[in-house]
N, C-alpha and C positions, 0 to 999 in steps of 0.2 A: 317789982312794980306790978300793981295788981289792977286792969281799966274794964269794965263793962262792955259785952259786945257792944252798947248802944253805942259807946261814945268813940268806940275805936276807929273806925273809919276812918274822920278827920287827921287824929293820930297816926294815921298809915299813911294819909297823905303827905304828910309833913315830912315824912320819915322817908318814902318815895322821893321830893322832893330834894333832899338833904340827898339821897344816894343818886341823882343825876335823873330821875327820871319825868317826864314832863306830865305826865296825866296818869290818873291810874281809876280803874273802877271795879265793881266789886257787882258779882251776877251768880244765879243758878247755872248749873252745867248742863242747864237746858241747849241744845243747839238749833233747836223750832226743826225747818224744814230743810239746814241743809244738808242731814245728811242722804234725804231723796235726792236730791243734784247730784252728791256726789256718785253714786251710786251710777244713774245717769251718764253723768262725765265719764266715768270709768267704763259703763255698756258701749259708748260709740267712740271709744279708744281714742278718747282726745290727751290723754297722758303721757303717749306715744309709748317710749319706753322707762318709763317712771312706774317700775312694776312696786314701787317699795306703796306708792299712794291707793293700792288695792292689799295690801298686807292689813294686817292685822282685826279682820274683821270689822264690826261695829264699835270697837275702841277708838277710831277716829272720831265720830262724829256722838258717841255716847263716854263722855269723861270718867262716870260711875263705873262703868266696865274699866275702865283704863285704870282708873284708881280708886278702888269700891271704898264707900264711905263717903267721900265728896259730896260734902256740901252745899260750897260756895268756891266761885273761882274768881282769883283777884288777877285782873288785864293790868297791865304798865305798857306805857309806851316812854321811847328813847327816841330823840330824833337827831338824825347823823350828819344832816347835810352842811358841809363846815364851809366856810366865807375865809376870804372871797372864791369864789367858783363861778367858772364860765363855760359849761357842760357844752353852750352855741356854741362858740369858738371852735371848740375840738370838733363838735360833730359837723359844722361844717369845714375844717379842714379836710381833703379825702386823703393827707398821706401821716396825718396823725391819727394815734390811737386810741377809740375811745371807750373807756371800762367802764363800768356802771359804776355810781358813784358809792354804793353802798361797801365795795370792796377797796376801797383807794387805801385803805388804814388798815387799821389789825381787826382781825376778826372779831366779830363783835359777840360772840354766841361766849366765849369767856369770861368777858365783862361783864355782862350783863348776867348770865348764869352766876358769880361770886354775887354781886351786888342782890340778887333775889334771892342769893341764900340769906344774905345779911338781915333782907326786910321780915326775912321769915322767921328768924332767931328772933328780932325783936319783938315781932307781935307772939310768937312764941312764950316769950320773958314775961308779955305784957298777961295774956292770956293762955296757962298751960291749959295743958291734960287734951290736947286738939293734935292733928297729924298737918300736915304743912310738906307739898311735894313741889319743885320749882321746874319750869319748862321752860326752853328757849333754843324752838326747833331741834329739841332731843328726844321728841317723844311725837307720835299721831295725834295733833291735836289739831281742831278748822278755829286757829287763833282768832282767823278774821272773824267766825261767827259767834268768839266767846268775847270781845269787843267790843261788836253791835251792842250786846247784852249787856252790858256793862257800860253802855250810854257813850265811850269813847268816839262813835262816828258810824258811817256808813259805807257799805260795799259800793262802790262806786261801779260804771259800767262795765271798767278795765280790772276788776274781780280783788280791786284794790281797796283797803280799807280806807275811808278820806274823811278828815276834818276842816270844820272850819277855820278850825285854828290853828293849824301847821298843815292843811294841805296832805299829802300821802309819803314823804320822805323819814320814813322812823322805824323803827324798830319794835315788834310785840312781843312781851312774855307773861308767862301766867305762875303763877302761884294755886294750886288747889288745894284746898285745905277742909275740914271737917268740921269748922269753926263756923257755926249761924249767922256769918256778919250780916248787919244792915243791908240792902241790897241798892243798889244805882236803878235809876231809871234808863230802861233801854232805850237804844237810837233808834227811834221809829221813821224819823224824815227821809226823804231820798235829796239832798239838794245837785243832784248831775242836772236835772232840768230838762231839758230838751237839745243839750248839748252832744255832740256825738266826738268831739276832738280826737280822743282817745283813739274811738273808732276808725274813725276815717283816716287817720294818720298816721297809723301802723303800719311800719315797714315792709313788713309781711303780708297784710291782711290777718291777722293771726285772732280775731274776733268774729266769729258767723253771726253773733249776736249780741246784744245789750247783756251784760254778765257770763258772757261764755269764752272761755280761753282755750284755743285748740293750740296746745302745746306744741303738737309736731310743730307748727309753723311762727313759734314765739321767738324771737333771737335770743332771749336768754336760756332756751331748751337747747337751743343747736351748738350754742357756743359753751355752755356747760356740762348739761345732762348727755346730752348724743355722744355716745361713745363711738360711733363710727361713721363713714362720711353724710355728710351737708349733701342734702341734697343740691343738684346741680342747678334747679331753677330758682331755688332760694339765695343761691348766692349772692347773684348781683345787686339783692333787694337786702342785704345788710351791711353795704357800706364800709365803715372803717370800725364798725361795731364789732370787740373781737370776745370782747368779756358780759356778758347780761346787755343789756338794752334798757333806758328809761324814758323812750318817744313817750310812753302813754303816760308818763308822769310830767313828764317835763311841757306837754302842750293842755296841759289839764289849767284851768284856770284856778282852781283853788290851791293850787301850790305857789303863787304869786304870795300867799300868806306864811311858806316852809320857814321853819324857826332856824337860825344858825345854832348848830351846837359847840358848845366847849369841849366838846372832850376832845383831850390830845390824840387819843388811839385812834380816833376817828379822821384825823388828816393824814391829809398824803403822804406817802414814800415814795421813793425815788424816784419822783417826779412821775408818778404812774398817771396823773390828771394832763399832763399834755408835753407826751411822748413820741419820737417818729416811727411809724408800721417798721421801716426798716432796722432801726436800732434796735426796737427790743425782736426782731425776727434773729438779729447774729448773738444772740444770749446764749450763748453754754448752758445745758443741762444746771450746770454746776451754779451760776449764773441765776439761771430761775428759781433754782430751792432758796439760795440765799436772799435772794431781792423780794422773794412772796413767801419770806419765811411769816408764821403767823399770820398767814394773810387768805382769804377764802380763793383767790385765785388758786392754789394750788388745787381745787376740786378737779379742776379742767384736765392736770398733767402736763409734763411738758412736753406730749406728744399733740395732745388737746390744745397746748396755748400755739403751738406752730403751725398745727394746720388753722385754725381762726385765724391767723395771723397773713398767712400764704392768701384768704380770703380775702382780707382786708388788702392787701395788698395787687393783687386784681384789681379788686376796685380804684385802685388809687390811679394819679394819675401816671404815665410811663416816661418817666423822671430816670435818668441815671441809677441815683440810689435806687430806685425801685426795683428795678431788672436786676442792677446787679445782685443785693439781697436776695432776690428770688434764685439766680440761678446759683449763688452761693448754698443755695439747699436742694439742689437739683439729684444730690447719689444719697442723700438724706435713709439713712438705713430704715426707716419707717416707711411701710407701702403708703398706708395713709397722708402722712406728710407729701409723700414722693406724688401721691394725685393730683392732692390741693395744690403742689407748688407748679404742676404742670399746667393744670386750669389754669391756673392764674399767669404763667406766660404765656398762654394762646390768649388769654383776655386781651394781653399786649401786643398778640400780633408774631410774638417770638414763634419763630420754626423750632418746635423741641425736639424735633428727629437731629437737628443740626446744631443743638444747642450740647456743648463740649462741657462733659461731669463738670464743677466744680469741686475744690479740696476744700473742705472744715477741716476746721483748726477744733 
């Protein structure tokens, strides 16, 4: 099959469409002004320790360096948030657990990687003799600002990309290719308005400003990225939040619009949407690999998910099950672990001079 760049587009859409995916658009590898920001963000070490978002030079925010010849880069978006869900519920429970919703299933960077190989061989079929390389958070690329470009939406305050048509709960990947497509019209509107939700409802405070995300203080940095302890005054301000954090999604008004997705891979397992701190704290090593097999939760570790956990359970209320879990991890061969879990029975009030090792099984 042999199709004219002019008329391909459509074609890609349909073909997008057909592989699960909800929007897709097509832009220069221009990325305008953001890679001054980034730049910026990295000078006043709002990245904390995300030393990988200062690697690679100007291949982050120049695509041609990253993949020289690039063209054009084709955005897709996937949207994940599966029905029914009740994200309230959990997070106002304080002795249930509450994961970010993007992680509940299987990780999606597979899926979505095969499926953008797939859209590539066809337009490939359709139009040889062009190169065609697929992304999905495998490579330095500012997705959110190849996006815009490609007319999908806008960066919202909370540094999120947002439509009006599903709101900010999805997934981006890119395709760059050396192929002249027709190009999208960029997203030039802002619609946040004069809204500040995002802002002001941050658990953290983890925004100094309209578009500025100071990581140190993000709950999705602490409870993934931070390889060592939570700081001690951030605690209390993340709740039963043990896995990423979605306050700034979830109180955004334009997610009132989030598309329910079909895909299977994307709902829960084992009941990871509305679990007790305590139960998944007496998980076995052995336990955790199995239950977040495929699953991005394993980023954390399962030294990582215990101390989040040890967190979250501080906060909770000082319940039987709560204490006891905690002190069931009290000679916890992990220094880290052995911190967080002592925090968290002083939160309770427990004397841990006087508090007698626990045995794990």
């Amino acid at each position: 099959m042999h199709q004219s760049l002019d008329t391909l587009p459509d074609i890609i859409r349909r073909w997008a469409q057909e592989l699960g995916f909800a929007d897709v658009g097509i832009s220069t590898p221009d990325t305008g002004d953001h890679g001054s920001h980034l730049k910026r963000w990295l000078a006043n070490g709002l990245h904390g320790e995300m030393s990988y978002m200062a690697d690679h030079g100007n291949k982050r925010f120049t695509p041609t360096e990253l993949v020289p010849g690039t063209q054009r880069v084709i955005s897709v978006r996937m949207d994940y948030l599966t029905t029914p869900d009740s994200p309230g519920d959990v997070l106002s429970n304080p002795e249930k657990a509450y994961i970010s919703r993007y992680t509940l299933g299987r990780d999606y960077h597979k899926l979505m990687r095969k499926r953008l190989a797939t859209l590539a061989k066809r337009i490939d079929d359709a139009v040889s003799g062009f190169d065609y390389r697929a992304f999905v958070d495998s490579a330095p690329v500012l997705e959110r600002a190849l996006a815009r470009q490609a007319g999908l939406g806008w960066q919202g305050k909370n540094t999120m990309l947002l439509t009006r048509k599903a709101g900010s709960f999805f997934f981006l990947g890119e395709i760059f290719t050396s192929a002249p497509l027709p190009l999208d019209t960029p997203y030039d509107k802002d619609h946040c308005g004069r809204c500040t939700s995002c802002l002001d409802l941050c658990p953290t405070q983890a925004f100094p400003a309209p578009h500025v995300l100071d990581a140190r203080r993000c709950i999705s940095y602490l409870t993934i990225e931070l390889k060592g302890a939570i700081p001690e005054e951030l605690r209390p301000l993340m709740g039963n939040r043990v896995f990423g954090c979605d306050d700034c999604q979830l109180v955004c008004p334009w997610n009132r619009f989030s598309k329910p997705s079909a895909e299977e891979d994307f709902k829960p397992r084992h009941h990871l949407d509305n679990t007790e701190l305590a139960q998944l704290f007496r998980w076995t090593e052995e336990e955790f690999l199995t239950r977040t097999e495929g699953s991005a939760i394993r980023r954390t570790g399962y030294e990582g998910w215990l101390r989040n956990l040890a967190v979250g359970l501080g906060n909770a209320p000082s319940t039987i099950p709560v204490i006891e879990a905690l002190k069931y991890r009290t000679n916890h061969p992990s220094p880290l672990v052995r911190e967080h879990v002592l925090w968290a029975l002083q939160q309770h009030g427990v004397d841990t001079d006087a508090t007698p090792p626990a045995t794990q099984s």
